[in-house]
N, C-alpha and C positions, 0 to 999 in steps of 0.2 A: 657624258652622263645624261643629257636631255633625254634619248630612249627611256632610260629608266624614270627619270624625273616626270616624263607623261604620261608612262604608265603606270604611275602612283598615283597622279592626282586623277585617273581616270578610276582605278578602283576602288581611291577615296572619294570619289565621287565630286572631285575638287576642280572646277571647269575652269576658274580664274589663274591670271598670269603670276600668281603670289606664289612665292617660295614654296615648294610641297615640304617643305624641313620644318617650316612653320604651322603649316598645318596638321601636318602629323604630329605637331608636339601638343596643339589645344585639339586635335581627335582624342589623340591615347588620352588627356584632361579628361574629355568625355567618356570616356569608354569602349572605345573602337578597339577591337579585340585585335592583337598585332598576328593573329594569323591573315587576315589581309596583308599582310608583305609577302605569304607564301618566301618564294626562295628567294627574296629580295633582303631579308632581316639584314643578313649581316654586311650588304654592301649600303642597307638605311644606315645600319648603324656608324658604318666608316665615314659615310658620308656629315651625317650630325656630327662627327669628331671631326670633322675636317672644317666645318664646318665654324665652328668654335674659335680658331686660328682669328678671325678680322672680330668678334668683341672682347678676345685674348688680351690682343696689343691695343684694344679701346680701356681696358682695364675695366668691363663692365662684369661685375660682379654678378648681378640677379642672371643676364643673357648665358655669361660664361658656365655658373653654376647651373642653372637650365638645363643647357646642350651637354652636360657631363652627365646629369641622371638620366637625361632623354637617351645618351647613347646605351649608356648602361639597363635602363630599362628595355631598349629594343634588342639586346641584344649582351646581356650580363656573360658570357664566355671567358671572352678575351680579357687575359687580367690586365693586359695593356690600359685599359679603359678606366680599371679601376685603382692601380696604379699610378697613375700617371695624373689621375683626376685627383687622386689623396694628395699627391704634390704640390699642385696645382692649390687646392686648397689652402694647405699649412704653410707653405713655402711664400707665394705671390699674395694673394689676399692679405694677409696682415698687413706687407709693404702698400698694398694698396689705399688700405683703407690707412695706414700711419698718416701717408703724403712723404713723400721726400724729404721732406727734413728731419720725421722720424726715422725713417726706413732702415737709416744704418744702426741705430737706437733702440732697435726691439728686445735687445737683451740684457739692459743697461739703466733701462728706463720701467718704471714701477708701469707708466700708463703704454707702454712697447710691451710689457710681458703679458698685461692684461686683452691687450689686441692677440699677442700669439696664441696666447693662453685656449682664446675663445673659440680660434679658426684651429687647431688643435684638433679639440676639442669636434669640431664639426667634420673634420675629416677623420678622427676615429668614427665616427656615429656613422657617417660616409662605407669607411672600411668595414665595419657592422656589418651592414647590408647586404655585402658581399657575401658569406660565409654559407649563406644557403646553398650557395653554388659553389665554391669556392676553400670549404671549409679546411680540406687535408691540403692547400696550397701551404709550402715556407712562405714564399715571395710575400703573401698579404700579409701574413702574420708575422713576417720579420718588418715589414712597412708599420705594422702597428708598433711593434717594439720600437722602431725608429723615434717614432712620434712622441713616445712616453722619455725615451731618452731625452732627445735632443731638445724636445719643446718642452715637454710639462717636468724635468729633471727628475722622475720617478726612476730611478733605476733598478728599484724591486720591480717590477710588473715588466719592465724592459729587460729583466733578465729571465723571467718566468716564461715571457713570449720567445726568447731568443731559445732558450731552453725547448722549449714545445718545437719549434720551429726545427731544430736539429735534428729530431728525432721524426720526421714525416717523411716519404719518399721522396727521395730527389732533391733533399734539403741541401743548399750548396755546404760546403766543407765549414766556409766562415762563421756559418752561424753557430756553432761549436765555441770558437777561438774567441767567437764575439763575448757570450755565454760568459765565459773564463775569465775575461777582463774586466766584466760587469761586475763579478765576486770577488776582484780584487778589489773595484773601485767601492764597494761595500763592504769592505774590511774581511771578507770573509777566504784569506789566503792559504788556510789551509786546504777551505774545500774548495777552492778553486787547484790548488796544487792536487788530489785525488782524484780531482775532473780530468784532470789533464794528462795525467797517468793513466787511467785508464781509456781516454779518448788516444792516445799512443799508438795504444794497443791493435786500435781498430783502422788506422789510416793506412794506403797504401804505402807502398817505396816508391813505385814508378808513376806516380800520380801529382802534376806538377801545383794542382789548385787543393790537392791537400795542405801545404807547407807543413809537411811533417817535419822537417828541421828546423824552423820556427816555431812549433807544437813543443819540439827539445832542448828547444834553448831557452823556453819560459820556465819550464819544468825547471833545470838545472838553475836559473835565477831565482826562480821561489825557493827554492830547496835553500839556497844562499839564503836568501832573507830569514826564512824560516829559523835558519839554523842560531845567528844571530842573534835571533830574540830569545830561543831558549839557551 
């Protein structure tokens, strides 16, 4: 990488032995326009994510969260970037800033939900950002549903995004089945059995990430329950 790394600091006009990842990150500060990367963007940007890895496992917060908007702003594409950065976010950060002795205690604990709560919260705001680019992506918008599930326990708005997320091209099979369980777990069994009846309909036979016979054995267990109650 040195080639490239010299020939960045030479048309950022950067003479010194100092990190070009660094400088590049208080230029873009200033307003250095990133068409100076010319056809360099998206190997800066790998680079700044690679880059990320050594104040990752320092658990530094400001550095880490830094190099995640810097990759992403040099080079918003790759949802990898943006992905993987919302994780990063909701996921690690909270145990970070808990300490270890809360860490296994984030879900448990009033002052552990209120840390989750927050970093949530910042990696939706995070995934936001995205949308300009990214908008008819599943993957971010089921990232976002994730987050409302698992973290902030809304499961209206995580079934509304899983919903959205089904219906966009190339939405994987699951976000369907996810959808369906999410109206179960919100009492809502009918219309979660009408979903699923008619999502039946539409899945392949010979398509093995559909699970269309797990799509018919929930159908046939609701249909139990269902019947039961009336």
């Amino acid at each position: 990488m040195s080639p490239l790394d010299n020939s960045l600091r030479k048309d950022l006009l950067v003479e010194d032995a100092a990190s070009s990842i660094e400088k590049i990150g208080s230029g873009l500060g200033q307003g250095i326009s990133l068409a100076v990367l010319g056809g360099y963007r998206s190997l800066v940007a790998n680079l700044i994510w690679m880059s990320m890895n050594g104040v990752w496992e320092k658990r530094d917060y400001d550095a880490t969260f830094a190099r995640i908007r810097l990759s992403t702003s040099v080079d918003p594409r790759p949802e990898l970037f943006w992905l993987n950065g919302a994780r990063i976010i909701y996921n690690d950060m909270p145990a970070w800033q808990a300490g270890d002795h809360l860490a296994g205690r984030l879900n448990t604990t009033r002052q552990g939900k209120e840390i989750q709560k927050r970093y949530a919260q910042e990696a939706l705001a995070f995934l936001d950002s995205s949308l300009s680019i990214h908008l008819h992506s599943p993957n971010i918008h089921i990232e976002r549903a994730v987050i409302h599930w698992r973290k902030l326990d809304d499961l209206e708005k995580a079934a509304e995004l899983f919903l959205h997320a089904s219906k966009l091209p190339d939405a994987p099979y699951y976000a369907a089945r996810v959808y369906a369980e999410l109206l179960v777990g919100l009492g809502k069994k009918r219309e979660a059995l009408g979903f699923l009846e008619e999502l039946y309909l539409t899945l392949p036979d010979n398509d093995i990430l559909a699970r269309k016979n797990v799509v018919e054995l929930k159908i046939r267990n609701l249909r139990k329950e269902l019947d039961k109650v009336e």
